[in-house]
ZADO-1210 file (C-alpha; in nm, 4 decimals, padded with zeros to 6 digits):
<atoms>
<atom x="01.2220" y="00.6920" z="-00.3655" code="UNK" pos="1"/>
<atom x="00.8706" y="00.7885" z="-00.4022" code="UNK" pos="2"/>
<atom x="00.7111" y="01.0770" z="-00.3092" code="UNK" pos="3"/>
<atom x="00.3695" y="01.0047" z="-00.0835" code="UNK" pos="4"/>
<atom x="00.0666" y="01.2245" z="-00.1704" code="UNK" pos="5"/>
<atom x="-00.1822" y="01.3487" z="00.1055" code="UNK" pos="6"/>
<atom x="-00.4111" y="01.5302" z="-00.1377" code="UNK" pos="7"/>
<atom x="-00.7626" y="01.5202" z="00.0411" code="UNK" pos="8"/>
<atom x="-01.0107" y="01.3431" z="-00.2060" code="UNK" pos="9"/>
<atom x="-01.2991" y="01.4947" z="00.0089" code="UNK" pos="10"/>
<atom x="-01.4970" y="01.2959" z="00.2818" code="UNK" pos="11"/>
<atom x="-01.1428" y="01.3143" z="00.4792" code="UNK" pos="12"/>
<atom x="-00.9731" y="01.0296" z="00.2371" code="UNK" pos="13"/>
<atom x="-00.6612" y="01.0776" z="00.1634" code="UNK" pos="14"/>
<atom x="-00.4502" y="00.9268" z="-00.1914" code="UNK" pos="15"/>
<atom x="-00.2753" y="00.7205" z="00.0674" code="UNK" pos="16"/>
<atom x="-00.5940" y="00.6057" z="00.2298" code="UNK" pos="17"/>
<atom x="-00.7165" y="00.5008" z="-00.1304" code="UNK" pos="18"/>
<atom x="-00.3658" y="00.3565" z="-00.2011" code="UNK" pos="19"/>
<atom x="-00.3848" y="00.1124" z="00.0833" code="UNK" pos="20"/>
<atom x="-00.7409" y="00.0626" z="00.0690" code="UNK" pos="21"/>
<atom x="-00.6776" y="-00.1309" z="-00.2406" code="UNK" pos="22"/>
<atom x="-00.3069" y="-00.3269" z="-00.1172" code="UNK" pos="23"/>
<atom x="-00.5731" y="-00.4435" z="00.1227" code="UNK" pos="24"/>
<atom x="-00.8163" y="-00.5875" z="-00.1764" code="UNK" pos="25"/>
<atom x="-00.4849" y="-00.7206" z="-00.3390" code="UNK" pos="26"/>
<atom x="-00.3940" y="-00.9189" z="-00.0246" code="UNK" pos="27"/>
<atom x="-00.7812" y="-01.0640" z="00.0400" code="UNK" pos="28"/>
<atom x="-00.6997" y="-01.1911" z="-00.3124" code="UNK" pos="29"/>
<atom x="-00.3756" y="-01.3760" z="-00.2500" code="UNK" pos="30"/>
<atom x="-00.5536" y="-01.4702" z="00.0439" code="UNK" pos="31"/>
<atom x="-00.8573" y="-01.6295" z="-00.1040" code="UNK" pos="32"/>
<atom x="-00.6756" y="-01.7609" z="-00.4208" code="UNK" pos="33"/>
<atom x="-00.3956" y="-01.9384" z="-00.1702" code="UNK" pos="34"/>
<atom x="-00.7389" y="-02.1035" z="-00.0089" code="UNK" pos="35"/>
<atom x="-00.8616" y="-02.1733" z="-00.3210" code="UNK" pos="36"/>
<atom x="-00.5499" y="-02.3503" z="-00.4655" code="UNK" pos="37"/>
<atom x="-00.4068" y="-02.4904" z="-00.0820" code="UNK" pos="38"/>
<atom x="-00.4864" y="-02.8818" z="-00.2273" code="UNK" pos="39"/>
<atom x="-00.3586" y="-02.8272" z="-00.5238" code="UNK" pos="40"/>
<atom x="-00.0883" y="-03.1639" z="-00.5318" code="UNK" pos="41"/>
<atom x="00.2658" y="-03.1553" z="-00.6658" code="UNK" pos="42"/>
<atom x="00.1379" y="-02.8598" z="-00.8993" code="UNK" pos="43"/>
<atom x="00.0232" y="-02.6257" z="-00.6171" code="UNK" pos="44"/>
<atom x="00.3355" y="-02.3827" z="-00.6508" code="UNK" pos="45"/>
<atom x="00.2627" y="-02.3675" z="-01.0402" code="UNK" pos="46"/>
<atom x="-00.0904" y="-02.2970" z="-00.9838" code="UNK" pos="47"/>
<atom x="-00.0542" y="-02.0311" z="-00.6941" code="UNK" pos="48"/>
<atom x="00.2193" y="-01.8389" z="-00.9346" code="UNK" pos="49"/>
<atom x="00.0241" y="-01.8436" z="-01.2459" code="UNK" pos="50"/>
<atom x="-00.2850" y="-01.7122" z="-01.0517" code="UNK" pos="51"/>
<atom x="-00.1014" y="-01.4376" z="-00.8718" code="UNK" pos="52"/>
<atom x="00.0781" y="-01.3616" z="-01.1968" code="UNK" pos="53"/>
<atom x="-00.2643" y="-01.3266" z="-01.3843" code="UNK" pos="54"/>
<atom x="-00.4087" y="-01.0499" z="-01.0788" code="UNK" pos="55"/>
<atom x="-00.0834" y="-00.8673" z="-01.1090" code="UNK" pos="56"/>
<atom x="-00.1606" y="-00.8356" z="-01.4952" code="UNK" pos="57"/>
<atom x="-00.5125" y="-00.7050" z="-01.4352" code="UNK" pos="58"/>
<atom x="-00.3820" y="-00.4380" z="-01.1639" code="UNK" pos="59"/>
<atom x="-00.1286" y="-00.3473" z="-01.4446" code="UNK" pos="60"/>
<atom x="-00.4101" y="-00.3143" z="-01.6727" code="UNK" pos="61"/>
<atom x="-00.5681" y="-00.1331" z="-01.4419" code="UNK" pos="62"/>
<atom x="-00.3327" y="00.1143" z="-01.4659" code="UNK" pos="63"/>
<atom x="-00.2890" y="00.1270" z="-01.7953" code="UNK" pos="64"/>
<atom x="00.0638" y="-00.0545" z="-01.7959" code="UNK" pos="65"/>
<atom x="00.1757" y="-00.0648" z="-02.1839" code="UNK" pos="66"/>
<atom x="00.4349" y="-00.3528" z="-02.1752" code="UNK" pos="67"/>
<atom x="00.3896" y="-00.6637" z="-02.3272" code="UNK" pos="68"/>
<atom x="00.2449" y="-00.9441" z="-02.1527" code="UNK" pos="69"/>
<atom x="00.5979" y="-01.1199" z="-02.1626" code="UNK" pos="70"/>
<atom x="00.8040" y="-00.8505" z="-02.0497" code="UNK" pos="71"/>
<atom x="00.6113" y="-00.8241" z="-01.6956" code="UNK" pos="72"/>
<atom x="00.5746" y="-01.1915" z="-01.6718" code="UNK" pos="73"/>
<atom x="00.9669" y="-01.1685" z="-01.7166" code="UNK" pos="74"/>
<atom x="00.9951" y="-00.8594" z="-01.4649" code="UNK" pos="75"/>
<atom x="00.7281" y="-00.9991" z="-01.1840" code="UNK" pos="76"/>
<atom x="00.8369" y="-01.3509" z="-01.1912" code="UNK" pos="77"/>
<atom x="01.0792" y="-01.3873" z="-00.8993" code="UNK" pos="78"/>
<atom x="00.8355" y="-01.2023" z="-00.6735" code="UNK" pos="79"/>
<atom x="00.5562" y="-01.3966" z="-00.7850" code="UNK" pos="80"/>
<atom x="00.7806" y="-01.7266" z="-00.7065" code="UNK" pos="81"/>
<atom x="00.9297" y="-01.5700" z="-00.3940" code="UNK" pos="82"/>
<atom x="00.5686" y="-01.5031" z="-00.2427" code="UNK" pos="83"/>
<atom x="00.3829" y="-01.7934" z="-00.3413" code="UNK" pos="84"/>
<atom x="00.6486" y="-01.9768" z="-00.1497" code="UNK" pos="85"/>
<atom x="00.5736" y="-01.7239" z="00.1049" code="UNK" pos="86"/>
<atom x="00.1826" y="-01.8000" z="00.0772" code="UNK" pos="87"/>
<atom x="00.2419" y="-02.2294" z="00.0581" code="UNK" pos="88"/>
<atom x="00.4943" y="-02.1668" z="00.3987" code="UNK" pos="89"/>
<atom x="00.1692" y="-02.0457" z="00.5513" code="UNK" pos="90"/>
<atom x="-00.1010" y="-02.3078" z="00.4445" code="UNK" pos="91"/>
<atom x="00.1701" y="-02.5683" z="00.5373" code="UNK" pos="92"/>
<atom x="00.1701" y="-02.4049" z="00.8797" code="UNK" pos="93"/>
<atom x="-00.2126" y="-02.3087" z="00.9122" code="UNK" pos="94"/>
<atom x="-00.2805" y="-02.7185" z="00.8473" code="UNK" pos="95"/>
</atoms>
């Protein structure tokens, strides 16, 4: 378990203010990149994985994640698959 930091970062934001302030930029990404990709054929699960696969690499980046390329494709790949099924269940719904 994880310990959750309150430390004030002035102007009344908090570290968990700033932590969710950016899950929220994550998920307008999904969002816009399951729009993007929504007519994307037989290939569309491909597409959506690869996509969300390449974000999570930049956020890792981000943060300065060391490992090689291969080892986080290796340790993100069944949640990547897992929610871009999640994200194709609701364009199939939302058409």
């Amino acid at each position: 378990m994880h310990d959750v930091h309150f430390e004030d970062l002035g102007h009344g934001i908090t570290m968990i203010d700033a932590q969710l302030y950016r899950q929220g930029q994550v998920s307008t990404c999904l969002v816009e990149m399951a729009h993007e990709h929504a007519n994307g054929g037989a290939d569309r699960h491909q597409i959506l994985c690869e996509a969300m696969m390449q974000l999570l690499i930049r956020r890792l980046r981000d943060h300065e994640c060391a490992l090689p390329e291969e080892e986080i494709r290796e340790l993100l790949a069944p949640d990547v698959d897992l929610n871009a099924q999640g994200l194709e269940v609701w364009l199939d719904k939302a058409a």
